[in-house]
C-alpha positions, 0 to 999 in steps of 0.5 A: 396440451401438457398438464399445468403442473407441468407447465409451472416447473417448465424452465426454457433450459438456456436461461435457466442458470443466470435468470428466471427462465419462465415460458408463456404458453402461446396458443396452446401449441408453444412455449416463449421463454420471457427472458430470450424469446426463444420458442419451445414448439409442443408436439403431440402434448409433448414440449420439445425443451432443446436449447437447439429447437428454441434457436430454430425460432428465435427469430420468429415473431410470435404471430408467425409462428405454425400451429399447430408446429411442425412435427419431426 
């Protein structure tokens, strides 16, 4: 899991400019912006902070999706 210093600066990089853009942890292994519902996967301790990778799950209800994610 990445450090909580780290976890209060995070910002899902879509929403960043026009809202907050503050992500909720979600079973250790995701980041759910609060603004869109896009999912951020952690991989390996790492947050994958891509605006593509969030699209990738957006559709995805949170009890849905893998954990531990898919790594590349």
């Amino acid at each position: 899991m990445p450090s909580a210093e780290l976890l209060e600066i995070l910002r899902c990089p879509h929403c960043v400019r026009e809202k907050d853009g503050m992500l909720t942890l979600y079973k250790d292994a995701w980041l759910i912006c609060n603004d869109c519902g896009r999912k951020y996967p952690i991989v390996d301790d790492i947050p994958i902070m891509l605006i593509e990778e969030g699209d990738k799950w957006i559709a995805t209800d949170a009890s849905n999706l893998p954990v531990p994610p898919p790594a590349k």
